[in-house]
C-alpha positions as CSV (number, residue, x, y, z in Angstrom):
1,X,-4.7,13.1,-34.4
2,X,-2.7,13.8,-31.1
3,X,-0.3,11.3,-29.9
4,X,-1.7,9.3,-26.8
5,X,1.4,9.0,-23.8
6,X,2.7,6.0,-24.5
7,X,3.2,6.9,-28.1
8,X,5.0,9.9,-27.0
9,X,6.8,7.5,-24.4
10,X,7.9,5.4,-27.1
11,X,9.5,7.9,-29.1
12,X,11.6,10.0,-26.1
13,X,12.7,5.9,-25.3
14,X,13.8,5.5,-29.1
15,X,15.7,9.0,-29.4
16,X,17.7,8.8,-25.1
17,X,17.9,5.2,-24.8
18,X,20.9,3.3,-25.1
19,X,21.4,1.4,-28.6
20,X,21.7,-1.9,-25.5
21,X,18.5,-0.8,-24.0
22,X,15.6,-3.0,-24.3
23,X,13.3,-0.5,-25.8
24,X,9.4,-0.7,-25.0
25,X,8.8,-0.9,-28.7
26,X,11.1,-4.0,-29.3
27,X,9.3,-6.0,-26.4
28,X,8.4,-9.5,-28.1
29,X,4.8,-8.9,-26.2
30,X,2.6,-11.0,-23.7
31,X,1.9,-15.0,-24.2
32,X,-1.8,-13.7,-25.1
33,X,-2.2,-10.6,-26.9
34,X,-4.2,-7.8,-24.7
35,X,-4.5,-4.3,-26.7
36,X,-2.0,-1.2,-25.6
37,X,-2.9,0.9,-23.0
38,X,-2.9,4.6,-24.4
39,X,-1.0,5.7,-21.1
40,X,1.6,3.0,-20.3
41,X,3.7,1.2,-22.1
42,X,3.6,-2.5,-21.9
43,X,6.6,-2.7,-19.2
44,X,4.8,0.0,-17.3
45,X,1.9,-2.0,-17.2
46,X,3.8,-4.8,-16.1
47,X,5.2,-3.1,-13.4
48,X,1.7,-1.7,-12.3
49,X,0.4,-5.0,-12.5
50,X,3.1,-6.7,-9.9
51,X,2.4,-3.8,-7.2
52,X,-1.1,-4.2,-7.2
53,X,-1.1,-8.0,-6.9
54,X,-1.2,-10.2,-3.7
55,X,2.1,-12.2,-3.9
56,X,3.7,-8.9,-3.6
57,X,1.8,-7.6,-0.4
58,X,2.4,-10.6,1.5
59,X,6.0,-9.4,0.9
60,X,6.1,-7.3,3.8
61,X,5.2,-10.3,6.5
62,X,8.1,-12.7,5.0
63,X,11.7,-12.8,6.2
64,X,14.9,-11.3,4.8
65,X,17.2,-12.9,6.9
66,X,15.8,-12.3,11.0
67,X,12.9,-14.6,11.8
68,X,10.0,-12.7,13.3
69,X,11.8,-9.5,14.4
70,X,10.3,-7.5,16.9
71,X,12.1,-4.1,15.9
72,X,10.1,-2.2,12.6
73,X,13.3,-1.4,11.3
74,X,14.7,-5.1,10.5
75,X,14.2,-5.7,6.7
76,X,11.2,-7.4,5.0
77,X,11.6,-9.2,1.8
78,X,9.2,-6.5,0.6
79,X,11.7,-3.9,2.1
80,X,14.5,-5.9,0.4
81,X,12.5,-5.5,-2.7
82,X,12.0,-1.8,-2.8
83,X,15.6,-1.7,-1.8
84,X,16.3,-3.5,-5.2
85,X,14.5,-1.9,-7.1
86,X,16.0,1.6,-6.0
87,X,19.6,0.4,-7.0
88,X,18.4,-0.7,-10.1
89,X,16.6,2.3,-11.2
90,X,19.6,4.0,-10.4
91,X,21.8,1.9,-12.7
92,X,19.7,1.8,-15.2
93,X,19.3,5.8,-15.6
94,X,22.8,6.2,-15.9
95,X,23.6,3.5,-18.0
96,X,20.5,4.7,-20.1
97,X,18.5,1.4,-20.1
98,X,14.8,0.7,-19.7
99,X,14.1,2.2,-15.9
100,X,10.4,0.5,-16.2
101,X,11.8,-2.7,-17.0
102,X,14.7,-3.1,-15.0
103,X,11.7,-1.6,-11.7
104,X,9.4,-4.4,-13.2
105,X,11.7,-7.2,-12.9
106,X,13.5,-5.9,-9.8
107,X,9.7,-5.9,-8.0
108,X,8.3,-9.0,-9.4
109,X,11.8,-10.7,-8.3
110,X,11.2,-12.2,-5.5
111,X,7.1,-12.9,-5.3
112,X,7.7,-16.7,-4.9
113,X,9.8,-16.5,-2.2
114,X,8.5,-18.9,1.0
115,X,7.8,-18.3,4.4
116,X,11.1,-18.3,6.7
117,X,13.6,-17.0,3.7
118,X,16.1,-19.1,2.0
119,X,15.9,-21.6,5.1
120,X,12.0,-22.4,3.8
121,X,13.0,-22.4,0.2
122,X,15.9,-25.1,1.1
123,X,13.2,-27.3,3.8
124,X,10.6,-27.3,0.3
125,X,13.9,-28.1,-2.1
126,X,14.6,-31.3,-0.3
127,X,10.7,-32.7,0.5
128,X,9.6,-31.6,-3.2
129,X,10.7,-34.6,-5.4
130,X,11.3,-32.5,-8.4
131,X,13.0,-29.5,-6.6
132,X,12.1,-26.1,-5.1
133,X,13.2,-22.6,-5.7
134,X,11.8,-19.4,-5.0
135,X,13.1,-17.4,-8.5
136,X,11.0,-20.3,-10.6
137,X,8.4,-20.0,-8.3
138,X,8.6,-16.1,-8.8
139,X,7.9,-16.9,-12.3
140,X,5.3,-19.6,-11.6
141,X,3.4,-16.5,-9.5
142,X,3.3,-14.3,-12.5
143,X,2.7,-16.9,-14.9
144,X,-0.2,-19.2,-13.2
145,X,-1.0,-18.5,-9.6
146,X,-1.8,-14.5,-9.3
147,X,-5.6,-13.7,-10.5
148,X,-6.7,-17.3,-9.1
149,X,-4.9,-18.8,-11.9
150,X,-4.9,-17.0,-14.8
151,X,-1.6,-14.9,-14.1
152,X,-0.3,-11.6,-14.8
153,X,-0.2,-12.3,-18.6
154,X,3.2,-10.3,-18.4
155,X,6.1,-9.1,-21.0
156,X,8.4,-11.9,-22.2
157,X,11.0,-9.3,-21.1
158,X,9.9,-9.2,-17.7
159,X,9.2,-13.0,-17.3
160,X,12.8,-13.6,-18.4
161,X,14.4,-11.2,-16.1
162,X,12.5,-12.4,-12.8
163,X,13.8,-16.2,-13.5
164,X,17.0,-15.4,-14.5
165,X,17.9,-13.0,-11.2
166,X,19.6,-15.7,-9.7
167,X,21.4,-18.4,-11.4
168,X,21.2,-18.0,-15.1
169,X,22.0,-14.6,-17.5
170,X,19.2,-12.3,-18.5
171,X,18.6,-11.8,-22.0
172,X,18.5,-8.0,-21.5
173,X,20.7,-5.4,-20.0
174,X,18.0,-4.8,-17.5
175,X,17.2,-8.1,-16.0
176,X,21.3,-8.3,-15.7
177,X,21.6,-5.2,-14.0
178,X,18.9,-6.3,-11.6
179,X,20.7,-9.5,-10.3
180,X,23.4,-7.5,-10.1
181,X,21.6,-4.9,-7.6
182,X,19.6,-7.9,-6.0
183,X,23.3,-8.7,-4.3
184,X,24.3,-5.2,-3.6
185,X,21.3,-5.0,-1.9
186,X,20.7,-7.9,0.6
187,X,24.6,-8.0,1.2
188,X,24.8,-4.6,2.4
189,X,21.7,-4.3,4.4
190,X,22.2,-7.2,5.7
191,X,25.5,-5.9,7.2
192,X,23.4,-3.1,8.9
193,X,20.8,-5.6,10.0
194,X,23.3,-8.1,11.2
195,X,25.0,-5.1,13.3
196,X,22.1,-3.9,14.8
197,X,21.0,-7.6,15.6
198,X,24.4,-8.2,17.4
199,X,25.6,-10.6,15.5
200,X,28.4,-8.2,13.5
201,X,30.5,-5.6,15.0
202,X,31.4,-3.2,12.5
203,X,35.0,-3.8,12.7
204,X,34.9,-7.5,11.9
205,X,34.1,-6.8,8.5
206,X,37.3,-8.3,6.4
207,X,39.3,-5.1,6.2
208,X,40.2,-5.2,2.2
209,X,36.6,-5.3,1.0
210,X,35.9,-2.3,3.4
211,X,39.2,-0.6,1.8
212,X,38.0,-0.6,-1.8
213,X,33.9,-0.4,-1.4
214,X,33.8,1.6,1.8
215,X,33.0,1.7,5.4
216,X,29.5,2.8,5.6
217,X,26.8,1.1,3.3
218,X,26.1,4.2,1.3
219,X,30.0,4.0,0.3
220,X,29.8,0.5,-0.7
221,X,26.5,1.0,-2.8
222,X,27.9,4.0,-4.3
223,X,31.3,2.0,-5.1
224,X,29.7,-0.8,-6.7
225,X,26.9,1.5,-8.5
226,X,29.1,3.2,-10.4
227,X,32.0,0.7,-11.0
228,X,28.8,-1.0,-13.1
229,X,28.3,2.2,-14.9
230,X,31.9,2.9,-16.0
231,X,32.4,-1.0,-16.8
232,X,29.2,-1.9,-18.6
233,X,28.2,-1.9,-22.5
234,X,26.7,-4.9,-24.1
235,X,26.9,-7.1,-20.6
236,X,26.9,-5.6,-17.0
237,X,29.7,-5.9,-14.8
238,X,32.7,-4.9,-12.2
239,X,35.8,-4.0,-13.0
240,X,38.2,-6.9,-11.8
241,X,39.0,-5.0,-8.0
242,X,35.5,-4.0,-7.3
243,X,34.2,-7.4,-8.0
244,X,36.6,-9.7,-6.2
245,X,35.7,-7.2,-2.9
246,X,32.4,-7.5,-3.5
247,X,32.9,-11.5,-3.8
248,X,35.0,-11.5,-0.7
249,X,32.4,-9.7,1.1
250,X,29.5,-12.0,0.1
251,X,31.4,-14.8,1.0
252,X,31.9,-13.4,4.3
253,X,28.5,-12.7,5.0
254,X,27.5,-16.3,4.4
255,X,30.3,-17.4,7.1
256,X,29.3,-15.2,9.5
257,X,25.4,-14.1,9.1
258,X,23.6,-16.6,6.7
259,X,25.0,-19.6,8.0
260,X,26.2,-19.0,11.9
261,X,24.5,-20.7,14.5
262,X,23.9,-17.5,15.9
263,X,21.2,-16.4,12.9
264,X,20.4,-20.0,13.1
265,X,19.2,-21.1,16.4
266,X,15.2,-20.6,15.4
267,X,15.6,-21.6,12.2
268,X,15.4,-25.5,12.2
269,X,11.9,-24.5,14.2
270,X,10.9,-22.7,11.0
271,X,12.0,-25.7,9.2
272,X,10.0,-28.0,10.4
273,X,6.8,-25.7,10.4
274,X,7.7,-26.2,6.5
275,X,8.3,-29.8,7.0
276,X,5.0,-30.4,9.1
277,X,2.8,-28.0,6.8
278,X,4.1,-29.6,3.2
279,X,3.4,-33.1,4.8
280,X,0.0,-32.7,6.2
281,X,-1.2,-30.8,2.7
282,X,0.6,-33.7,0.6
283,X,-1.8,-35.9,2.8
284,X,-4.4,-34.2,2.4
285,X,-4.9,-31.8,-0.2
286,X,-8.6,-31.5,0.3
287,X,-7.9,-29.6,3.5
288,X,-6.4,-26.6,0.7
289,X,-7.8,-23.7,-0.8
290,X,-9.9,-24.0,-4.0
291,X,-7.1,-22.9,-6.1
292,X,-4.4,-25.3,-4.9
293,X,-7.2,-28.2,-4.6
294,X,-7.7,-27.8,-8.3
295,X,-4.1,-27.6,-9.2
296,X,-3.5,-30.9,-7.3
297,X,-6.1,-32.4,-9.1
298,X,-5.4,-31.6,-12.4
299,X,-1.3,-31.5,-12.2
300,X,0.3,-33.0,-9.4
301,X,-0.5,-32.7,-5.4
302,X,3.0,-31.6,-4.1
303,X,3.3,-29.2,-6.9
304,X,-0.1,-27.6,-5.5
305,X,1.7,-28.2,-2.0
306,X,4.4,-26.1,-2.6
307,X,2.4,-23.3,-4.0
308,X,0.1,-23.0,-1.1
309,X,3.0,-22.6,1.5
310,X,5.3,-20.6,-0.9
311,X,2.5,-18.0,-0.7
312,X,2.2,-18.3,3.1
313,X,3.6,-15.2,5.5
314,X,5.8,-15.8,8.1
315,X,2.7,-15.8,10.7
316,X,0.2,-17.4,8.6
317,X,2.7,-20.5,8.6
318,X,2.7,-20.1,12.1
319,X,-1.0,-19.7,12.9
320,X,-1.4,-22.8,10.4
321,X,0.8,-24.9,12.2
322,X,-0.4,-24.1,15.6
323,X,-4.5,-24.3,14.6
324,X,-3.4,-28.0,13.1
325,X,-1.1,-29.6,15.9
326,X,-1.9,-27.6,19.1
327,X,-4.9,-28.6,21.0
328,X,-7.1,-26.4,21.8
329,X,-8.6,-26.1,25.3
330,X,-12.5,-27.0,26.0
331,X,-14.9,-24.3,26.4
332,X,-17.6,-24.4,28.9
């Protein structure tokens, strides 16, 4: 009997992979068993299953870091996304890991991001009593909310990596790599956005960074892409230069671009679309979906709060806010 693909898969990941790789074989599986497909391997699958679910197409109407832009060319947090998951491949490949892993955490990343970007996540940190953030809410997104509450059902793997892209350490090689692409990424094309925006001039970048990663954001990806590959083996990292650029950089960014009042001036309005949405659902919870109704009636009502407008778009928060507090005009 023939071999089916994913056999054949299997065995080309067992004989090239590194002996660090998380090999499709080794996954410890799904929290409820589902029979292999004779095409994909279970991280495939995965990775199938995030593109084709809603959290991550309402990706492209959520911000990155410019509220509302009216240029196309401004980033997305789907944009930011693919953007991820390009870097990652590309460390992975070299460094002979698990490229459908590392794609299927670097997608599935960010699906519990809020409307507004970080500055949502923080309004819904401080009104939820027991705390908001968007990489446990990526998690709660594959493991409850997608498929009207049944969830992705996805790889252990997969689930652990998308948690962990943020504050904590991956268990595999490929969730590490991808938290460390998910900062290559939004630092340096948020240089480009903030230049085009106005709000950077290419020459007040801090001059030692731009020295040792490069000028241009190609150069810096490149420099920071393959300082990972020639420092990595059984944990991902920079050598000592590459990183503390890279750190000074960041740190930068946050002074000047995440947290000026020039990237700032619309953004306590988006905060208190947050603050006005979370309170009037908390009051009435009735006035919610069928999904969220149910998870407020069986769990708890701001938990159900927080997943309905974690889910929103940027303009369905809007529209949502305007349809409840805006009067409407009489019609003859």
């Amino acid at each position: 009997m023939s071999k089916t693909p994913r056999e054949v898969t299997i065995e080309i990941e067992n004989k090239t992979l590194s002996e660090y790789a998380c090999k499709s074989a080794d996954s410890a599986g799904r929290d409820i068993y589902e029979k292999p497909c004779d095409l994909r391997t279970d991280f495939q699958r995965d990775r199938d299953r995030i593109i084709h679910c809603n959290a991550f197409r309402r990706l492209k109407h959520k911000t990155q870091v410019f509220l509302i832009p009216k240029s196309d060319h401004y980033r997305t947090r789907l944009t930011h996304t693919l953007e991820v998951a390009q870097i990652a491949r590309t460390a992975a490949r070299a460094l002979r890991l698990n490229e459908d892993l590392t794609e299927a955490i670097a997608l599935g990343h960010d699906l519990g991001h809020t409307p507004f970007g970080h500055d949502g996540e923080r309004t819904l940190d401080s009104l939820y009593p027991k705390g908001f953030k968007h990489y446990r809410q990526s998690l709660r997104v594959v493991e409850f909310i997608e498929k009207n509450g049944e969830g992705l059902n996805l790889t252990a793997e997969v689930r652990d990596g998308i948690v962990n892209h943020t504050g904590g350490v991956a268990k595999t090689l490929e969730g590490q790599v991808v938290k460390f692409s998910d900062k290559i990424a939004y630092i340096n094309h948020d240089i480009e956005d903030a230049i085009r925006a106005g709000v950077l001039r290419q020459e007040d970048l801090p001059a030692e960074p731009v020295r040792i990663l490069g000028a241009t954001k190609s150069q810096r990806i490149t420099t920071l892409i393959t300082s990972i590959i020639k420092n990595s083996t059984d944990s991902i990292r920079y050598d000592e230069v590459t990183g503390k650029a890279h750190d000074e950089l960041r740190k930068f960014m946050f002074d000047n671009v995440y947290l000026a009042p020039s990237t700032n001036a619309e953004k306590g309005k988006a905060c208190r679309i947050v603050e006005y949405l979370y309170r009037y659902f908390a009051a009435n919870p009735e006035k919610m979906p069928e999904l969220y109704r149910s998870i407020a009636k069986n769990y708890d009502t701001e938990l159900a709060v927080c997943d309905f407008i974690s889910g929103m778009t940027d303009d369905f928060a809007v529209d949502y806010f305007m349809e409840l507090s805006i009067p409407k005009s009489w019609s003859s």
